[in-house]
N, CA, C and O atoms as a Tinker XYZ file with bonds, in Angstrom:
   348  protein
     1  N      0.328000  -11.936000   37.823000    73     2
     2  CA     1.513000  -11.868000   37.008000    64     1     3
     3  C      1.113000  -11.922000   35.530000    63     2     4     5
     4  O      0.096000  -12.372000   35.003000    81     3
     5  N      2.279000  -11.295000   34.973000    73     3     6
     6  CA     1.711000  -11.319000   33.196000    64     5     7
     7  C      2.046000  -12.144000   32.675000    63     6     8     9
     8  O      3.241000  -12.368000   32.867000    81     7
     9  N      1.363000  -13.074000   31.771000    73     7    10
    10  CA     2.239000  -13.935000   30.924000    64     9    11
    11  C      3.027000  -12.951000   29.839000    63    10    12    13
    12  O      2.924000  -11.770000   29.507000    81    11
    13  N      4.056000  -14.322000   29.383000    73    11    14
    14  CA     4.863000  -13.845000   28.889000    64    13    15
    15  C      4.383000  -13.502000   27.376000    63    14    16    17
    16  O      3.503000  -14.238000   26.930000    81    15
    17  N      4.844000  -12.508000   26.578000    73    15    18
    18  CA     3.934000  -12.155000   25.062000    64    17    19
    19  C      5.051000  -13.045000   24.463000    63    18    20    21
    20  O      6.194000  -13.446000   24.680000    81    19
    21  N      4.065000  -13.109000   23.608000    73    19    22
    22  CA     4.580000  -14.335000   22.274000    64    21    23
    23  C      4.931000  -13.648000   21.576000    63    22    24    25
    24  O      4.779000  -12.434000   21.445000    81    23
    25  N      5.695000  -14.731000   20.792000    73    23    26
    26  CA     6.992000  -14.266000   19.433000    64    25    27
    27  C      5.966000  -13.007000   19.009000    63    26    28    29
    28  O      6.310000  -11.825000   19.004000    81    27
    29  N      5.140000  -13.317000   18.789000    73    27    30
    30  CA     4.778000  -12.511000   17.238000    64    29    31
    31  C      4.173000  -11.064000   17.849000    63    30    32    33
    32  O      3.758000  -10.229000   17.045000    81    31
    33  N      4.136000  -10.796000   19.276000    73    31    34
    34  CA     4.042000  -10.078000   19.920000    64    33    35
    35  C      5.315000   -8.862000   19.695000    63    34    36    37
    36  O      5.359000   -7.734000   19.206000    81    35
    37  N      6.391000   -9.897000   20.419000    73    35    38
    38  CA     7.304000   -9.198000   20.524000    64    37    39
    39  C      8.059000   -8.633000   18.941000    63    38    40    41
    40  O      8.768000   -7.639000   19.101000    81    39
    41  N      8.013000   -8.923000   18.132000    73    39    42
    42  CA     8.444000   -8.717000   16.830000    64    41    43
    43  C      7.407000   -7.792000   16.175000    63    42    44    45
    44  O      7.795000   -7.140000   15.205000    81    43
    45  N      5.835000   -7.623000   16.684000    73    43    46
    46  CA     5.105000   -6.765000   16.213000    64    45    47
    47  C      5.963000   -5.368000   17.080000    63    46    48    49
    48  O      6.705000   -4.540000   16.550000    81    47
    49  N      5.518000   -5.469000   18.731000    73    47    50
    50  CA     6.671000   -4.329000   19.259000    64    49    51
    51  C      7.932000   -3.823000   18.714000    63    50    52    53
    52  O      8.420000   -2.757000   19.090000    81    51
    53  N      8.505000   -4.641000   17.763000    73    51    54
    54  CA    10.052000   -4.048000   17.521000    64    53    55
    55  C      9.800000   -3.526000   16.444000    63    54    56    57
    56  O     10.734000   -2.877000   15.974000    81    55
    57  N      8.476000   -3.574000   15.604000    73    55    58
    58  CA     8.384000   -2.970000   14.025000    64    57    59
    59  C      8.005000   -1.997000   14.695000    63    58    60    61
    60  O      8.670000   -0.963000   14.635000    81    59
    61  N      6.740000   -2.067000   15.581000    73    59    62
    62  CA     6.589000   -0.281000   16.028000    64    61    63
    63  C      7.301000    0.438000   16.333000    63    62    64    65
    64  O      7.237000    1.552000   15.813000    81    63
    65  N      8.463000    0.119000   17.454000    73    63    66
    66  CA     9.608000    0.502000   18.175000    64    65    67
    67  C     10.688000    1.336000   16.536000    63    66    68    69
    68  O     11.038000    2.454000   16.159000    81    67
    69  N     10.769000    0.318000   16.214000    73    67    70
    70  CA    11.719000    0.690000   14.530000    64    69    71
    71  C     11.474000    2.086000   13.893000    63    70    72    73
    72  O     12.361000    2.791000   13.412000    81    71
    73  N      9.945000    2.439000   13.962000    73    71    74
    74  CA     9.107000    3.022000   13.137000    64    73    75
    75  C      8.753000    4.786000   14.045000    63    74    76    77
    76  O      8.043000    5.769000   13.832000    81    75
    77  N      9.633000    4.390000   14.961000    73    75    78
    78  CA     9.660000    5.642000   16.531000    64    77    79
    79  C      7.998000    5.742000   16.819000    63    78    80    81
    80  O      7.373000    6.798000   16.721000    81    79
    81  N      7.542000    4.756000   17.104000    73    79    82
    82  CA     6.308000    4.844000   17.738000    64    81    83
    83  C      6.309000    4.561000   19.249000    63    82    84    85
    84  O      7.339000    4.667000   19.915000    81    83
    85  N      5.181000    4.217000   19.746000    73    83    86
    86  CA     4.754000    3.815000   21.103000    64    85    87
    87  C      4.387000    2.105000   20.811000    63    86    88    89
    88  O      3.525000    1.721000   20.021000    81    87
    89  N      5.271000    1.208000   21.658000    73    87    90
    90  CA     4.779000   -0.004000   20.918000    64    89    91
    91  C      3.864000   -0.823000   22.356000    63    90    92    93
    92  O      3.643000   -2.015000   22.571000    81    91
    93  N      3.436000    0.634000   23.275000    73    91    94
    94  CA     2.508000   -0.073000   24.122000    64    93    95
    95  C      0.964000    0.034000   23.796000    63    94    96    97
    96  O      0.245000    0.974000   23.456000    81    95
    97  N      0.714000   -1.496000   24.072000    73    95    98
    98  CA    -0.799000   -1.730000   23.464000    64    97    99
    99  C     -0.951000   -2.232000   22.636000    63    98   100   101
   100  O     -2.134000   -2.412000   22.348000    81    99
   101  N      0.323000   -2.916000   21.500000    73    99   102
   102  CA     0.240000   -3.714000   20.418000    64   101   103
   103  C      0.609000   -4.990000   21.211000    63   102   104   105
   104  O      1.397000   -5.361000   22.081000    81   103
   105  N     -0.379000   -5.453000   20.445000    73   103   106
   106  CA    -0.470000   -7.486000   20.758000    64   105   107
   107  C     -0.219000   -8.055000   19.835000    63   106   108   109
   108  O      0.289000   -7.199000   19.110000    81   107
   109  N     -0.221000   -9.199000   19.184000    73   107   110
   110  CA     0.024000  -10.369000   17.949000    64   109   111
   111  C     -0.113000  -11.227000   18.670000    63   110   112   113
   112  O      0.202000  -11.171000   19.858000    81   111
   113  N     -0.832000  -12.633000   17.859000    73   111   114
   114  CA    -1.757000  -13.394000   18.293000    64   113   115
   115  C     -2.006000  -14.458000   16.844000    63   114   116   117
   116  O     -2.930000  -14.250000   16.058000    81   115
   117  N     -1.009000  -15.601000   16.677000    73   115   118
   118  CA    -1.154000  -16.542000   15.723000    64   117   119
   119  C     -2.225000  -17.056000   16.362000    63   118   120   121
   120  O     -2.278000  -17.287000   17.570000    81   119
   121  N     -3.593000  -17.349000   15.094000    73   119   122
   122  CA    -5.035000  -18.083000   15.265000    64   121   123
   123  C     -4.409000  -19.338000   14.736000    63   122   124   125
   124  O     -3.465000  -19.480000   13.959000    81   123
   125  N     -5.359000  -20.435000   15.501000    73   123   126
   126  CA    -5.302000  -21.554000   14.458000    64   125   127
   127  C     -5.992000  -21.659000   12.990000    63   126   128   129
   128  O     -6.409000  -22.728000   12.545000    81   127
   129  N     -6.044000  -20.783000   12.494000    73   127   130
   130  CA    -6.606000  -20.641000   11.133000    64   129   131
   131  C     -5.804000  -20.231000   10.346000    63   130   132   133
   132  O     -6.196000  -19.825000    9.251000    81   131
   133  N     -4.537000  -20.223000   10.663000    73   131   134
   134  CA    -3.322000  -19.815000    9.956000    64   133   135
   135  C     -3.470000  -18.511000    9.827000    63   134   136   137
   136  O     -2.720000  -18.073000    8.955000    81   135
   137  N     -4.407000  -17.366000   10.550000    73   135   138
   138  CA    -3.657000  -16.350000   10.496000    64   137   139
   139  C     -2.942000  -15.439000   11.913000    63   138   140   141
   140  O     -2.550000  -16.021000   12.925000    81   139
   141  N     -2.881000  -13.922000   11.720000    73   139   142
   142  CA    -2.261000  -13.089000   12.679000    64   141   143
   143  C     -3.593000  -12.032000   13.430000    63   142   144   145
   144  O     -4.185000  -11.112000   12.866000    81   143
   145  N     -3.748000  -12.417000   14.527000    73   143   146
   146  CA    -4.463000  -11.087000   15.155000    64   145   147
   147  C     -3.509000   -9.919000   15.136000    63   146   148   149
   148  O     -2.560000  -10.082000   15.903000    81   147
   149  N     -3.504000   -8.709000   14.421000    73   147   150
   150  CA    -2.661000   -7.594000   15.288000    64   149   151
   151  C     -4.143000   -6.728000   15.828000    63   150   152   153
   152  O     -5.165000   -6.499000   15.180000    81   151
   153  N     -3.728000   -6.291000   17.559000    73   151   154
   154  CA    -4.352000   -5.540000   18.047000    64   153   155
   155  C     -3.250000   -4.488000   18.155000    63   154   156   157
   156  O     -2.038000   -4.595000   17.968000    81   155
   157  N     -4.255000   -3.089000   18.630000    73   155   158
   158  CA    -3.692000   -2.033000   18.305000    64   157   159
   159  C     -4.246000   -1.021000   19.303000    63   158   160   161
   160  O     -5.477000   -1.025000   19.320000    81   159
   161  N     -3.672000   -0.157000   20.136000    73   159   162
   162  CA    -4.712000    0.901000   20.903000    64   161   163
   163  C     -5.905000    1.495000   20.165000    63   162   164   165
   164  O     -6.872000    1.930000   20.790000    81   163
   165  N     -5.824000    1.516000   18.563000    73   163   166
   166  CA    -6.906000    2.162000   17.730000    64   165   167
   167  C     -7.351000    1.147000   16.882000    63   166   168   169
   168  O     -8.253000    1.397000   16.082000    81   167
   169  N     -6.980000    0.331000   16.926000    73   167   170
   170  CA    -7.556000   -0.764000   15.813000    64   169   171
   171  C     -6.963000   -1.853000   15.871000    63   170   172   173
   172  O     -6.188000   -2.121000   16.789000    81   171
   173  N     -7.265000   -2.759000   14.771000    73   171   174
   174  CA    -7.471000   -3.922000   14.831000    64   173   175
   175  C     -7.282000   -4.530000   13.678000    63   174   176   177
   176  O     -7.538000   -3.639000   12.869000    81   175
   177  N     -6.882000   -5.866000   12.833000    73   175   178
   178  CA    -6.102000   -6.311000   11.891000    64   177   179
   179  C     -6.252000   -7.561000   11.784000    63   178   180   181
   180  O     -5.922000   -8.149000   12.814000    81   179
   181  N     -6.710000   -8.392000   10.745000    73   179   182
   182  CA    -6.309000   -9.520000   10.691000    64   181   183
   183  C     -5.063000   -9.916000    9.237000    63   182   184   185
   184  O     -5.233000   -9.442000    8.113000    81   183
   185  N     -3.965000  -10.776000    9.568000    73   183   186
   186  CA    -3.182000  -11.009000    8.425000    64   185   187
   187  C     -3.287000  -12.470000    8.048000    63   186   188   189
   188  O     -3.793000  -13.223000    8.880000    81   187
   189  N     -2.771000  -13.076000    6.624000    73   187   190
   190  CA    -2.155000  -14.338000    6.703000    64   189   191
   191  C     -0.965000  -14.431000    7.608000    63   190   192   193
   192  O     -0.314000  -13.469000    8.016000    81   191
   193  N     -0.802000  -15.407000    7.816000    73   191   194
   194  CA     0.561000  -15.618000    8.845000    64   193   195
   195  C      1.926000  -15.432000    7.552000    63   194   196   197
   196  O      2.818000  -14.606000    7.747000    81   195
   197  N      1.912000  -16.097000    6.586000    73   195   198
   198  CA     2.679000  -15.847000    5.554000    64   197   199
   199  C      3.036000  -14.252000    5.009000    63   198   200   201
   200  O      2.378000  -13.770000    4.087000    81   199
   201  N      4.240000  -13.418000    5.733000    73   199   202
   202  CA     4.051000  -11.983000    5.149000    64   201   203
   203  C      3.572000  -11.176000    5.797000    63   202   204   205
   204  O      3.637000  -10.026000    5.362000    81   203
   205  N      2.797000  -11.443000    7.277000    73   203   206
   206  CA     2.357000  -10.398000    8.112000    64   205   207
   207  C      2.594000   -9.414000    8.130000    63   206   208   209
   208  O      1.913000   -8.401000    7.974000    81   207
   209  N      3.959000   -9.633000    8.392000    73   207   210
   210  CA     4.856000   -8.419000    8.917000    64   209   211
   211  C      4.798000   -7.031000    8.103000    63   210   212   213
   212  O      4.417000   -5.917000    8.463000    81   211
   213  N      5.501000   -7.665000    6.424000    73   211   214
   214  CA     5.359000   -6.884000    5.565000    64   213   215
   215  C      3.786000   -5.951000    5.847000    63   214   216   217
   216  O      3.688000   -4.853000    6.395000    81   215
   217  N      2.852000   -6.667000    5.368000    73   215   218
   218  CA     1.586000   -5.616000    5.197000    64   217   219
   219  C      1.224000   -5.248000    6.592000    63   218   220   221
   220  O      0.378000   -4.357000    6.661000    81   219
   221  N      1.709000   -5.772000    7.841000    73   219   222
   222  CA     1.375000   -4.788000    9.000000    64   221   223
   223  C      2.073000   -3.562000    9.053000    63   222   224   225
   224  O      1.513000   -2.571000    9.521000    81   223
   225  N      3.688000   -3.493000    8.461000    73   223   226
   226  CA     4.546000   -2.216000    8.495000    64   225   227
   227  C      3.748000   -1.259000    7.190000    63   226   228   229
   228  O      3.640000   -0.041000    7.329000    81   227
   229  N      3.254000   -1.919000    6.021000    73   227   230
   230  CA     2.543000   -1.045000    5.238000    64   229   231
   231  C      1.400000    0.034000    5.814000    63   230   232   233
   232  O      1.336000    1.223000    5.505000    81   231
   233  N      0.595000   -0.619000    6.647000    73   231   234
   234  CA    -0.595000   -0.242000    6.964000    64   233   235
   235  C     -0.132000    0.448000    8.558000    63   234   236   237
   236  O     -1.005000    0.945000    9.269000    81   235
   237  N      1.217000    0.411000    8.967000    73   235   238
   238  CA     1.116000    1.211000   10.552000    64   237   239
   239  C      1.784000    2.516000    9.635000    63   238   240   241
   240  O      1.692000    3.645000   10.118000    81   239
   241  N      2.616000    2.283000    7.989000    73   239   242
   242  CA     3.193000    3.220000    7.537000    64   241   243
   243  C      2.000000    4.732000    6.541000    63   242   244   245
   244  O      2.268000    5.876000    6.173000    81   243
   245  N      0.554000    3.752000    6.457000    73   243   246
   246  CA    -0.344000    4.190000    6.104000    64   245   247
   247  C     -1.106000    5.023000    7.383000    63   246   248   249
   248  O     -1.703000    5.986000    6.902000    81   247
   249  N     -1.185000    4.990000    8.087000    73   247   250
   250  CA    -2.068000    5.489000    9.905000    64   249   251
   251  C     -2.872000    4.697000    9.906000    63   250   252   253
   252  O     -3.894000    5.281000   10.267000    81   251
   253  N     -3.114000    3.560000    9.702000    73   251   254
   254  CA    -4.258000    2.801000    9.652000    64   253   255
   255  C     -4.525000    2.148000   11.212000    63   254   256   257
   256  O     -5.415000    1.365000   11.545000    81   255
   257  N     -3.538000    2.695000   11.973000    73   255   258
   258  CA    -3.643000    2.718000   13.432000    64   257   259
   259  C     -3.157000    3.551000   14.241000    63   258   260   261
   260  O     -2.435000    3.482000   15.236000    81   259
   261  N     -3.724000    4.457000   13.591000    73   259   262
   262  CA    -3.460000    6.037000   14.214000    64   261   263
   263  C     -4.598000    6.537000   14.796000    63   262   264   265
   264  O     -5.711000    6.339000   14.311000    81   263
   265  N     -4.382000    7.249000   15.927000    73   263   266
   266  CA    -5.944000    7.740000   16.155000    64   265   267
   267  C     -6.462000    8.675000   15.325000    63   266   268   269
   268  O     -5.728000    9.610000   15.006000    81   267
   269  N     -7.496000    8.628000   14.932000    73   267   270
   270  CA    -8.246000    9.689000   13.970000    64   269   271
   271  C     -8.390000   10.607000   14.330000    63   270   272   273
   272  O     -8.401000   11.592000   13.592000    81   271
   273  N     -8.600000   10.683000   15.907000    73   271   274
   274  CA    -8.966000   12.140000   16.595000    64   273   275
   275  C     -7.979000   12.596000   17.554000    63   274   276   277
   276  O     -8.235000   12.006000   18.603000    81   275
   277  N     -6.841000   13.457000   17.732000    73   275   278
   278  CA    -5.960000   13.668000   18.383000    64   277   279
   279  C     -6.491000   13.443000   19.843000    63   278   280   281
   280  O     -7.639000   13.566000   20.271000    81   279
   281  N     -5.276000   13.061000   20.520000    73   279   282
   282  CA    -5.877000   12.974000   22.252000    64   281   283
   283  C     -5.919000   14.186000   22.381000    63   282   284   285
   284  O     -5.475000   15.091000   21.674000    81   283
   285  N     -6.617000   14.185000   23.557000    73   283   286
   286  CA    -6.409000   15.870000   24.454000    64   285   287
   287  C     -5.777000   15.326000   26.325000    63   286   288   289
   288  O     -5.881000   14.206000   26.825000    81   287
   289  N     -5.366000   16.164000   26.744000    73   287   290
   290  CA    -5.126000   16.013000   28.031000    64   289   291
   291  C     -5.974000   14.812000   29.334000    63   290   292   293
   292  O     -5.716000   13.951000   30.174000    81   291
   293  N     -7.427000   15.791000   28.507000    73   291   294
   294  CA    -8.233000   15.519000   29.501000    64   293   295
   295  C     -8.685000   13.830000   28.806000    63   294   296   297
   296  O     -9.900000   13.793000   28.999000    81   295
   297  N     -8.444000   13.034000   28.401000    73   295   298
   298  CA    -9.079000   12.139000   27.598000    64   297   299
   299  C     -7.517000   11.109000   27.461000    63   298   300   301
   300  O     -7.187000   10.649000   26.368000    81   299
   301  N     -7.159000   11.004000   28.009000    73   299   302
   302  CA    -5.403000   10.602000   27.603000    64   301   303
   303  C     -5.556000    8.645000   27.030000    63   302   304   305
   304  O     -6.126000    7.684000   27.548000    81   303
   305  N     -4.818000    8.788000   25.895000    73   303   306
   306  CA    -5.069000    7.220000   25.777000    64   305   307
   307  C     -6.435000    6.603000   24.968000    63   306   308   309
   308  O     -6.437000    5.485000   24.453000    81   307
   309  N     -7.414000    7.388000   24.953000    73   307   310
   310  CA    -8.751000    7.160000   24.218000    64   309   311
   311  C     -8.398000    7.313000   22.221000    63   310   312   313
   312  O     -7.485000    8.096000   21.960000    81   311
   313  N     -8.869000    6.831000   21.364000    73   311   314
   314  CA    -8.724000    7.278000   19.945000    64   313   315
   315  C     -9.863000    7.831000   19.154000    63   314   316   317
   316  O    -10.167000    7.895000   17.963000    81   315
   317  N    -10.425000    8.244000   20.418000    73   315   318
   318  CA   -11.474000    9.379000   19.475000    64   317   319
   319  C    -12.788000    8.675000   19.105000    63   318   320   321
   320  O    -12.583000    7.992000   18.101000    81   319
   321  N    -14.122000    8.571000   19.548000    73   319   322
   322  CA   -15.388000    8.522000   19.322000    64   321   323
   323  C    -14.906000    6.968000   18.949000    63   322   324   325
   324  O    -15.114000    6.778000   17.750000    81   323
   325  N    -14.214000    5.566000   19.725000    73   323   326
   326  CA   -14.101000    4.651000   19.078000    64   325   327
   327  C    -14.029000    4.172000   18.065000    63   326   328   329
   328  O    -14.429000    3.057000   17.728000    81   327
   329  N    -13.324000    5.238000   17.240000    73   327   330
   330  CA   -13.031000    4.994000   15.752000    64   329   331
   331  C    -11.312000    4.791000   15.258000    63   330   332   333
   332  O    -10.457000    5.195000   16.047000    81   331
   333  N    -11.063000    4.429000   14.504000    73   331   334
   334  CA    -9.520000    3.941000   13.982000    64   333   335
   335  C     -9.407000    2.420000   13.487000    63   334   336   337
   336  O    -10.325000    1.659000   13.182000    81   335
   337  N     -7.862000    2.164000   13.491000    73   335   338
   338  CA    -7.592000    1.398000   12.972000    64   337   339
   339  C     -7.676000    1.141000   11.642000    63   338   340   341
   340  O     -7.095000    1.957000   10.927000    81   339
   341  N     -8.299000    0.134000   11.042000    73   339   342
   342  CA    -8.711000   -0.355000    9.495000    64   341   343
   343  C    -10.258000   -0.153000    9.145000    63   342   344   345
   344  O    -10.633000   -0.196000    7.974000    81   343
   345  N    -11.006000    0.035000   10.043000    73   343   346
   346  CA   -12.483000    0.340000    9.372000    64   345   347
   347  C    -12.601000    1.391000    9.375000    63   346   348
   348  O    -13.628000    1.899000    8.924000    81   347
């Protein structure tokens, strides 16, 4: 069974959802270091917890978790030579 996703999960899903994306495969993940994991099918993110939100909608509004390399059929779901996200 799945656990259940946390707040910051589900509120990362509704910015993608907002934004007419695919919001499967995004995670959020408060560290005890006061910040935000966002995972991403193409990448990967760390925020302050203070404001996340804001600079995660900047940077999904930038492609900064877009795949770099279009899928193809045969490859479905992959983002291209393991590249994307923020690096």
């Amino acid at each position: 069974m799945t656990p259940p996703a946390s707040p910051e999960t589900k509120l990362l899903r509704n910015l993608v959802r907002l934004h007419g994306r695919d919001p499967r495969g995004f995670e959020a993940e408060r560290l005890p270091n006061g910040r935000v994991r966002v995972m991403a099918p193409c990448g990967a993110a760390f925020y302050p917890y203070e404001g996340w939100t804001s600079s995660f909608v900047r940077h999904l509004h930038q492609g900064f978790f877009d795949s770099r390399h279009p899928t193809t059929l045969s490859d479905p779901g992959r983002c291209g030579s393991g590249e994307g996200g923020t690096g």
